[in-house]
C-alpha positions as CSV (number, residue, x, y, z in Angstrom):
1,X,0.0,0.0,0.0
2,X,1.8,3.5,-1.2
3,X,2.1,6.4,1.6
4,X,-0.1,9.1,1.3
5,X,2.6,11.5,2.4
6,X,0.6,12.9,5.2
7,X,3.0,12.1,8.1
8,X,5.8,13.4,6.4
9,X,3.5,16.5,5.1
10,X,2.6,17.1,9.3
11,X,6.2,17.0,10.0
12,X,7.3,19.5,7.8
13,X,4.6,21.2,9.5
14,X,6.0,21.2,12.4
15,X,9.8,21.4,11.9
16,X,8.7,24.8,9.9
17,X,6.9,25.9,12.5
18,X,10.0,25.6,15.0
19,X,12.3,27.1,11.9
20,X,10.3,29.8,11.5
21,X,9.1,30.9,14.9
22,X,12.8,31.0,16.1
23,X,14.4,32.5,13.0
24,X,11.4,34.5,11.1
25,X,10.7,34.5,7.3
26,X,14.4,35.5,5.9
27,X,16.4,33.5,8.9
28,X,14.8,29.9,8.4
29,X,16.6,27.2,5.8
30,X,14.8,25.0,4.2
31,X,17.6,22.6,4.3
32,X,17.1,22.6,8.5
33,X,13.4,22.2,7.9
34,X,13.6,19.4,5.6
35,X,16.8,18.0,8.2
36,X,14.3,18.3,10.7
37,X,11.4,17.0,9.2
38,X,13.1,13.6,8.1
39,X,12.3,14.8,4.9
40,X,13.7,16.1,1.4
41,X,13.7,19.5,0.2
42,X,11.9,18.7,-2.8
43,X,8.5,17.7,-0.8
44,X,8.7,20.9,0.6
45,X,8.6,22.7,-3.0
46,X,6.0,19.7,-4.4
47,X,3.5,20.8,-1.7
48,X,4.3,24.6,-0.6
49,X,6.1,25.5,-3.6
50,X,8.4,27.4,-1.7
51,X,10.0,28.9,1.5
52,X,7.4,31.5,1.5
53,X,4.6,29.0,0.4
54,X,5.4,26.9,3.6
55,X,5.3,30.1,5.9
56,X,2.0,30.9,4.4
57,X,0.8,27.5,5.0
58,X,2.2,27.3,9.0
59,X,0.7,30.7,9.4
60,X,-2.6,30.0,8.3
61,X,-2.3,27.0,10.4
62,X,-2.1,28.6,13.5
63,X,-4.0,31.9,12.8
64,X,-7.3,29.6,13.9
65,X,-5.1,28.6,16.4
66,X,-4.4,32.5,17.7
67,X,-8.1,33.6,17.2
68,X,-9.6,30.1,19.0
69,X,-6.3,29.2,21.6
70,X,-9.0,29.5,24.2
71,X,-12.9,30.1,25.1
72,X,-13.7,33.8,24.1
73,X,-16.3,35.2,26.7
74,X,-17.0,38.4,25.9
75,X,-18.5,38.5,29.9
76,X,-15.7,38.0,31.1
77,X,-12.8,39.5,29.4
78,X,-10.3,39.6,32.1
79,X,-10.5,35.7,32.5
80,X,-10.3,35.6,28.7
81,X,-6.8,38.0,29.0
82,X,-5.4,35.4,31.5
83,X,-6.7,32.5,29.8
84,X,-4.4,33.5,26.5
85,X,-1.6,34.3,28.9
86,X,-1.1,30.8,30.2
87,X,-1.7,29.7,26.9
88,X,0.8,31.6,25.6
89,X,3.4,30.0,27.9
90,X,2.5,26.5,26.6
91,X,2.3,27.6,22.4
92,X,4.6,30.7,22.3
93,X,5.1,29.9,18.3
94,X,1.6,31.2,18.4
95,X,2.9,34.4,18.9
96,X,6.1,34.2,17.5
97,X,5.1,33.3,14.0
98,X,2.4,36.1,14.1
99,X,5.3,38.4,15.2
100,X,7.4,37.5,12.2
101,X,4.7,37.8,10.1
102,X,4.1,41.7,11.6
103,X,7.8,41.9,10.9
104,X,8.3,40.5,7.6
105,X,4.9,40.9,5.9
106,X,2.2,43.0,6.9
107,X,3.8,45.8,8.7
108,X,0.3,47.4,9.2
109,X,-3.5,47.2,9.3
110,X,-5.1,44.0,10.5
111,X,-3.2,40.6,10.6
112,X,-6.5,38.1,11.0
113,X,-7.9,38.7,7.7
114,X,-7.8,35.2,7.0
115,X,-10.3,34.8,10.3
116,X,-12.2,37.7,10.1
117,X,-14.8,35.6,10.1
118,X,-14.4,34.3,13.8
119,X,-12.9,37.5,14.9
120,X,-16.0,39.2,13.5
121,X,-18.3,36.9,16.1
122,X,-16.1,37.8,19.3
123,X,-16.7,41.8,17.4
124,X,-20.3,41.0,17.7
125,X,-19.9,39.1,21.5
126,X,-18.6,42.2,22.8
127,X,-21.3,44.1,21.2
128,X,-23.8,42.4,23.1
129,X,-22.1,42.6,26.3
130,X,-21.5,46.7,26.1
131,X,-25.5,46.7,25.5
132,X,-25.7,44.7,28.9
133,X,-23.3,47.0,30.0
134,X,-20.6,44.6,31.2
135,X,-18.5,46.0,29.0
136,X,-17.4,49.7,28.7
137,X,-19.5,51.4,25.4
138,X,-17.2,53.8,25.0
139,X,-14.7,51.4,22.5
140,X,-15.3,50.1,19.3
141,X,-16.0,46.2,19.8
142,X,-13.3,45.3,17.3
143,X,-10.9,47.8,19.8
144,X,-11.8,46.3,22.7
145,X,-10.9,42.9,21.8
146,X,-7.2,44.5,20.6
147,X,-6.9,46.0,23.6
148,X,-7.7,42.7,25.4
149,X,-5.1,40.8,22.5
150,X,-2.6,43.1,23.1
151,X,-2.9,43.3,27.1
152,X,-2.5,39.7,27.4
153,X,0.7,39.5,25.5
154,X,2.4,41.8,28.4
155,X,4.8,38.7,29.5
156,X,4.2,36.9,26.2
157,X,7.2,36.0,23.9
158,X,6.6,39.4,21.5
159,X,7.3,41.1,25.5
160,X,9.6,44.2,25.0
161,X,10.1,44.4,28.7
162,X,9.7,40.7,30.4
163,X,8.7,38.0,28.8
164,X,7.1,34.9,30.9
165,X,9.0,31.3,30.6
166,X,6.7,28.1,31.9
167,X,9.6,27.6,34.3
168,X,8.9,30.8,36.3
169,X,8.6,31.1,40.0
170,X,4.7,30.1,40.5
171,X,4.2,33.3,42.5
172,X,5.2,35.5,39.2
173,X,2.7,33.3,37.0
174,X,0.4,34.5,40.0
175,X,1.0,37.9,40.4
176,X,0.9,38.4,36.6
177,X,-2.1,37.1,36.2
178,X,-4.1,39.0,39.2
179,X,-2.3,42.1,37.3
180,X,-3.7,41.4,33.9
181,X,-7.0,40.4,34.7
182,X,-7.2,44.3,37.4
183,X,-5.8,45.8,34.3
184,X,-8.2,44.2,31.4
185,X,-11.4,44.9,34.2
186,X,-10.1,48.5,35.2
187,X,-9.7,49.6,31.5
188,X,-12.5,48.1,30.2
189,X,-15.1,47.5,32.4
190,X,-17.8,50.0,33.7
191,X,-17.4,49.2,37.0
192,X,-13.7,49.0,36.9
């Protein structure tokens, strides 16, 4: 029975993810990816077509991935701001890889494009819960939920000041956390 390729196909996958999330767009080599992978260079062209073809696969990949790493509730936005910081500690090339892609390709206006679809609903979440008034009317919905992206990320890998490691004292994961979640409820909340 011939291989369908898909295991190989997933580890390229993955090797470009790590390539690409530690060395950007212009840094990886396909040579390492293929190395990595267990793989030859020319499966990487036969399915991506290129270097950039196999970023713009691994991206989309984990764009769903960076719009859905964990439950959106649009009540509860400070738990959702410490919900994608501990998620951020176990899948920083979440972050990374959109980082490089900031960097390297779309140095402004909106990055989710390709999931403006599900970013739309958590638009339209917030929406609903400024008319309840849990959330403070005074944003755009689509600002809010940048302010909340971009709040969580404080100690993420893209940090410019500290960025958070799994293998941090427990009490900073702590302390972060009750920081982030004051912050996200005092800047956004009615009731601060």
């Amino acid at each position: 029975m011939p291989k369908d390729g898909s295991a190989t196909r997933r580890r390229l996958l993955d090797a470009a993810t790590a390539e690409f999330s530690a060395r950007g767009i212009a840094g990886a080599r396909v040579d390492r990816i293929a190395a990595a992978a267990e793989a030859n260079k020319a499966q990487i062209y036969a399915w991506f077509d290129s270097k950039d073809g196999l970023f713009d696969a691994v991206f989309r990949e984990h764009l769903a991935l960076i719009v859905d790493l964990v439950p959106f509730d649009a009540h509860d936005l400070p738990g959702y701001a410490v919900r994608l910081y501990d998620a951020y500690l176990q899948r920083p090339a979440v972050i990374l890889l959109a980082v490089w892609a900031r960097l390297e390709r779309v140095p402004s206006g909106d990055l989710l494009t390709a999931v403006r679809d599900e970013v739309e609903g958590k638009h339209a979440a917030i929406a609903e819960a400024q008319a309840q008034g849990l959330v403070d009317g005074a944003f755009e919905p689509a600002d809010v939920y940048s302010l909340v992206i971009a709040m969580s990320m404080t100690w993420s890998p893209a940090a410019t000041v500290v960025a958070a490691a799994p293998g941090d004292p427990q009490r900073d994961h702590t302390r972060r956390r009750e920081a982030l979640a004051r912050a996200v409820r005092g800047a956004l909340t009615p009731f601060g």
